[in-house]
Backbone as CSV, one residue per row, in Angstrom:
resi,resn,N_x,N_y,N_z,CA_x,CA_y,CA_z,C_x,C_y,C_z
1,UNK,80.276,133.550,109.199,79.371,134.483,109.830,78.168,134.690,108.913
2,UNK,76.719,134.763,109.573,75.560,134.314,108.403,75.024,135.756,108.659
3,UNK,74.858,136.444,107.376,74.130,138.163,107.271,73.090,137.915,108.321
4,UNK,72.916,139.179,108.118,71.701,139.538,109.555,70.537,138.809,109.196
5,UNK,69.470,138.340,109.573,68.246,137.910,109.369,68.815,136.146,108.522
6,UNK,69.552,135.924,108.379,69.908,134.536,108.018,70.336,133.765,109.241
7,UNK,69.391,132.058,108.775,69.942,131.104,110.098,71.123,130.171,109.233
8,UNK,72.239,130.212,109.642,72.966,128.808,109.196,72.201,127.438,109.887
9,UNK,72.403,126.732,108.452,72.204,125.220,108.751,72.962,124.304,108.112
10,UNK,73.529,123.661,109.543,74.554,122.307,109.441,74.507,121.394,108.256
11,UNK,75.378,121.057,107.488,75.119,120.237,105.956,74.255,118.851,106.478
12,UNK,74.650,118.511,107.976,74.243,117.083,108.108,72.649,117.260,109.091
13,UNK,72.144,118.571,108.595,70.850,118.867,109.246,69.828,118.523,107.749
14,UNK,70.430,118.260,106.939,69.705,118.619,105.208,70.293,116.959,104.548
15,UNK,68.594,116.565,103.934,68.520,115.844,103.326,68.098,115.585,102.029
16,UNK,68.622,114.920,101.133,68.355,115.436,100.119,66.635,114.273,99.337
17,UNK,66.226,115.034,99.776,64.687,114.295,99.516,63.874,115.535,98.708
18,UNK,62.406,115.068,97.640,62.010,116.366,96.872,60.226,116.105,96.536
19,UNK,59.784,117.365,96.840,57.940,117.765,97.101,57.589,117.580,95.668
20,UNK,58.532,117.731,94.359,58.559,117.638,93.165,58.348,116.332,92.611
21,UNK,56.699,115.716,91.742,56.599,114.538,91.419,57.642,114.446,90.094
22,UNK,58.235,113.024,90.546,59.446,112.867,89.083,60.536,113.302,89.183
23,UNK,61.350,114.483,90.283,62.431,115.340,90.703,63.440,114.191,91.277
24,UNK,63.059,112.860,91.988,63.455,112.285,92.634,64.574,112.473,93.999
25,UNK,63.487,114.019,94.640,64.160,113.953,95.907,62.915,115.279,96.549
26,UNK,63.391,115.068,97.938,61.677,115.432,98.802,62.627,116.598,99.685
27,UNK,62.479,118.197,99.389,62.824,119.434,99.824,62.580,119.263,101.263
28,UNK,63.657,119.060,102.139,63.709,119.549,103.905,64.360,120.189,104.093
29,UNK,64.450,120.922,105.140,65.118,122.005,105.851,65.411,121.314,107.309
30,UNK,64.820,120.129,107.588,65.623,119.589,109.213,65.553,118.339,108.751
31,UNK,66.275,117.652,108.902,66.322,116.293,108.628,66.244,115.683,110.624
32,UNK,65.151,114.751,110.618,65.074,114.490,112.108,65.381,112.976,112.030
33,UNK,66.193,112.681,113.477,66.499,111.268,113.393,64.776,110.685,114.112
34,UNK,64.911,109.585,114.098,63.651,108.826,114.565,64.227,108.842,116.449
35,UNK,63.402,108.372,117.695,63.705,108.941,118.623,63.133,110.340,118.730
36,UNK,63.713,109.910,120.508,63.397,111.693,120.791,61.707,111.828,120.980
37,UNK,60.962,110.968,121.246,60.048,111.079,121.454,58.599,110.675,120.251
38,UNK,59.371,110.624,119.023,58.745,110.388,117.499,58.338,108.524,117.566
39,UNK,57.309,108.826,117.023,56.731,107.313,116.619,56.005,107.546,115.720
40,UNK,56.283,106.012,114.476,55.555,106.033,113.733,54.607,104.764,113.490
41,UNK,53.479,104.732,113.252,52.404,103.416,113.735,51.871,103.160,112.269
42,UNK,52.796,102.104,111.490,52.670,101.747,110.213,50.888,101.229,110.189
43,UNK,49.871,100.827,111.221,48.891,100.599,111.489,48.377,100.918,112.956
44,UNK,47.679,101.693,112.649,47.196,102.036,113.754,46.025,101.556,114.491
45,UNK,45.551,101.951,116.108,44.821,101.140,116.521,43.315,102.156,116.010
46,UNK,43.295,102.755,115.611,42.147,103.649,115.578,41.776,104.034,114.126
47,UNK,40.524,104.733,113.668,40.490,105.482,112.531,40.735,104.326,111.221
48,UNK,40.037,103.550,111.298,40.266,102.358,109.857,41.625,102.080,109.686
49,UNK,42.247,102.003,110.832,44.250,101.332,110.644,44.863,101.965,110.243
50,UNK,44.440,103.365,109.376,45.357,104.176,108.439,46.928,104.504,109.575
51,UNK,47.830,104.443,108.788,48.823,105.091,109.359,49.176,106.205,110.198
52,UNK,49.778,106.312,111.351,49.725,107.819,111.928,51.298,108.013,112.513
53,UNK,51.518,109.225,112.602,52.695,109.626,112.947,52.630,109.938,114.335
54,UNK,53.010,110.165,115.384,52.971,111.056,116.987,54.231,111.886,116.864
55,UNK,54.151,112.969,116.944,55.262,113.772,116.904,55.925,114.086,118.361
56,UNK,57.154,114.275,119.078,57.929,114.775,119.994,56.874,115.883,120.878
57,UNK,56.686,115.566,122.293,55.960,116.604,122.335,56.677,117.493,122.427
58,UNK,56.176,118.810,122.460,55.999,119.962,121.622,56.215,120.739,120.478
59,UNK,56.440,119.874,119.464,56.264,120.088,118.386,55.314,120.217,117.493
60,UNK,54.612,121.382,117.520,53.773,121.150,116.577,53.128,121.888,115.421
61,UNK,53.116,120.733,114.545,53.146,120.966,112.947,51.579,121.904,112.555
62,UNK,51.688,122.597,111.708,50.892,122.726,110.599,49.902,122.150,109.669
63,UNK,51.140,121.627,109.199,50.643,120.334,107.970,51.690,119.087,108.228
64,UNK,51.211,117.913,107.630,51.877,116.657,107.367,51.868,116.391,106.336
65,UNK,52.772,115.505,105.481,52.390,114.544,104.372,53.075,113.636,104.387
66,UNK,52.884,112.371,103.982,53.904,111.295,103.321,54.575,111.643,102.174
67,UNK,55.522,111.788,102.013,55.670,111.597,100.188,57.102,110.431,100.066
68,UNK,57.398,109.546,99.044,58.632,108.860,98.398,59.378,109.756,98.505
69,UNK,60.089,108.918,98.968,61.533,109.771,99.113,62.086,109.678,97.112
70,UNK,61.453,109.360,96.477,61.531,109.384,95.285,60.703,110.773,94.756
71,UNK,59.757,111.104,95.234,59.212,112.437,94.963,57.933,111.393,94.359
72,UNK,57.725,110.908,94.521,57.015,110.693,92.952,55.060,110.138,93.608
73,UNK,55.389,110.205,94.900,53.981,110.070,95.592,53.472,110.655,96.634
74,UNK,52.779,111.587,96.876,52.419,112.461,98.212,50.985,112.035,99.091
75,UNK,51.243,111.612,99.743,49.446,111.331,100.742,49.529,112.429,101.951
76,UNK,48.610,113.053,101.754,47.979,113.981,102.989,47.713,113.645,104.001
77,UNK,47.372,113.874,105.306,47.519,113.664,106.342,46.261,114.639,107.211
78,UNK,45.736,114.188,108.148,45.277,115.161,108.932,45.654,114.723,110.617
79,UNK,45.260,115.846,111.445,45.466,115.999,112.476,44.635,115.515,113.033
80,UNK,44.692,114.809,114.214,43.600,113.781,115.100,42.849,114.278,116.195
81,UNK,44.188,114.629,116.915,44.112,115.106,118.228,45.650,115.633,118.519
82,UNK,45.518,116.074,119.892,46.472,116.941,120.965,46.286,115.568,122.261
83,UNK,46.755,114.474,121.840,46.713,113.521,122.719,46.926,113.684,124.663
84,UNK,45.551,113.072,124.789,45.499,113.117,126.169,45.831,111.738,126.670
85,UNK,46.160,111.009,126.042,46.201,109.384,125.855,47.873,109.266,127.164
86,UNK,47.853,109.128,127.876,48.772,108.995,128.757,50.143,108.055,128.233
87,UNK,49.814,106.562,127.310,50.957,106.034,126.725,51.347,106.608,125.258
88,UNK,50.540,107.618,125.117,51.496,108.330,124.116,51.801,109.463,124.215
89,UNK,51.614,109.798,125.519,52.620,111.222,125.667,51.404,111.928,125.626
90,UNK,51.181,112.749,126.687,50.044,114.050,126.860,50.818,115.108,126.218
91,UNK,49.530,115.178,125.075,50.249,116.667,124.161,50.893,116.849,122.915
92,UNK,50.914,115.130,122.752,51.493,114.812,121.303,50.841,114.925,120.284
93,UNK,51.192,115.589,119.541,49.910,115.923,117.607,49.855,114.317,117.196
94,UNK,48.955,113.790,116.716,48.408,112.482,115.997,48.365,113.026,114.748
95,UNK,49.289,112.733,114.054,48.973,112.936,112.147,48.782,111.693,111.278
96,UNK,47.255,111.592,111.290,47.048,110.525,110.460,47.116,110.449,108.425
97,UNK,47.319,109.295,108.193,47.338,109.714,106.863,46.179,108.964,106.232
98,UNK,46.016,109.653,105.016,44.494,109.940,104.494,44.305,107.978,103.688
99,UNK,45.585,107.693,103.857,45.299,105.807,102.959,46.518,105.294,104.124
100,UNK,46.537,104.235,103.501,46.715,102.628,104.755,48.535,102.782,103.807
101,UNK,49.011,102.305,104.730,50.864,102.105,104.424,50.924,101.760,103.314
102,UNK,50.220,100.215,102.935,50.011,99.606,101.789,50.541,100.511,100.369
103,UNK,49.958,101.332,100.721,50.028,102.538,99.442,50.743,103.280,99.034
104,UNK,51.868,103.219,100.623,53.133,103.844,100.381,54.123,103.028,99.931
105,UNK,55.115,104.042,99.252,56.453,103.479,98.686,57.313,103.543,99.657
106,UNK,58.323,102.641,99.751,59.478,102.233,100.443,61.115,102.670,99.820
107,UNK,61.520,103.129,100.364,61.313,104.563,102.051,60.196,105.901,101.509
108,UNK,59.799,106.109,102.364,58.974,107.276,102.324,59.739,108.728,103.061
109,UNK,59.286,109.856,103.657,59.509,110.415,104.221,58.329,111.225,104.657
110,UNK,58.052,111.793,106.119,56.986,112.181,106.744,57.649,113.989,106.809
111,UNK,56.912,114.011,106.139,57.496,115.866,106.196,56.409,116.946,106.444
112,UNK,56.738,117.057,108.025,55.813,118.852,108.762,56.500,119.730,108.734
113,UNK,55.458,120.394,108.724,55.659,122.034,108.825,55.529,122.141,110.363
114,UNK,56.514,122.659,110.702,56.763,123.002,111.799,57.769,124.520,112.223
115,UNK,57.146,125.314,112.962,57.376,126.547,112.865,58.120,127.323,111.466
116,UNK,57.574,127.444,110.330,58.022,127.328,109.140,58.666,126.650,108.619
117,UNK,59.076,125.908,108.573,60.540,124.674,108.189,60.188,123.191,108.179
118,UNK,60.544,122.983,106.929,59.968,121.684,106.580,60.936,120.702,107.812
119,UNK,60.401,119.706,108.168,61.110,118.435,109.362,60.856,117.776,108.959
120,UNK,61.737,116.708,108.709,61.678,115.816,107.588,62.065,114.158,109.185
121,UNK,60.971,113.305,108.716,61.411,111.856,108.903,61.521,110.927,108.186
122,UNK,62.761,109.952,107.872,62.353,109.018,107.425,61.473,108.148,107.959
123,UNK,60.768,107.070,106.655,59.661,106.109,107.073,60.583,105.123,106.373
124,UNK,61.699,104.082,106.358,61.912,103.242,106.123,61.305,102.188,105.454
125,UNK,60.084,101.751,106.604,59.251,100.460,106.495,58.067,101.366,106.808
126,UNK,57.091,101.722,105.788,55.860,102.436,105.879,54.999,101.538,107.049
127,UNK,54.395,100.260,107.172,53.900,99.391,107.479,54.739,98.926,108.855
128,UNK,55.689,99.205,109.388,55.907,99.100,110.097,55.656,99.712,111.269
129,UNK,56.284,99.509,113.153,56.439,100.316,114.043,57.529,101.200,114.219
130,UNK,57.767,102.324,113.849,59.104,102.719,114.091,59.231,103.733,115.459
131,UNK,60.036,103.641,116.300,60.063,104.721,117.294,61.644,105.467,117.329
């Protein structure tokens, strides 16, 4: 039974990844499977190829970042649009990142803020398509 104002969360909702460069693991609070509406576009068709995330619609984040699932590299991200784009889902956040996959380390993890709580994806293959 979790005190008043506390949410329990499932051990297999938490991953052990850390925001800390050198910590070698990247702080989440939801660990999200890929699916479900998530894509990730290791190159994209727009915006100099940089990488972009599409999030589930209605989810939507705050902030984005890439970081190693090693901790040890973080790339920023900005927001594109509220996609009206019909094959990617009307309503989906576009989080692009600020450099090209290239730059990322393998596995990465894509971690928003989303209604306070970090949501964590893996990026496996940065450079890749993942859905």
């Amino acid at each position: 039974m979790a005190a008043s104002g506390l949410t329990l969360v499932k051990k297999s909702e938490l991953i052990n990844l850390s925001s800390s460069v050198g910590s070698g693991s990247v702080q989440c609070d939801v660990n999200r499977t890929r699916g479900n509406g998530f894509l990730w576009k290791g190159v994209g068709e727009a915006y100099g190829h940089v990488s972009v995330g599409i999030l589930p619609i209605y989810n939507k984040a705050t902030s984005c970042q890439v970081v190693a699932s090693d901790g040890s590299n973080t790339i920023g991200m900005w927001v594109s649009s509220q996609s009206a784009n019909p094959w990617n889902g009307v309503g989906r956040q576009h989080w692009r990142a600020k450099a090209t996959c290239k730059s990322m380390k393998t596995p990465s993890v894509l971690r928003c803020q989303i209604g306070g709580k970090s949501h964590c994806w893996t990026i496996s293959s940065p450079c890749a398509r993942l859905e």
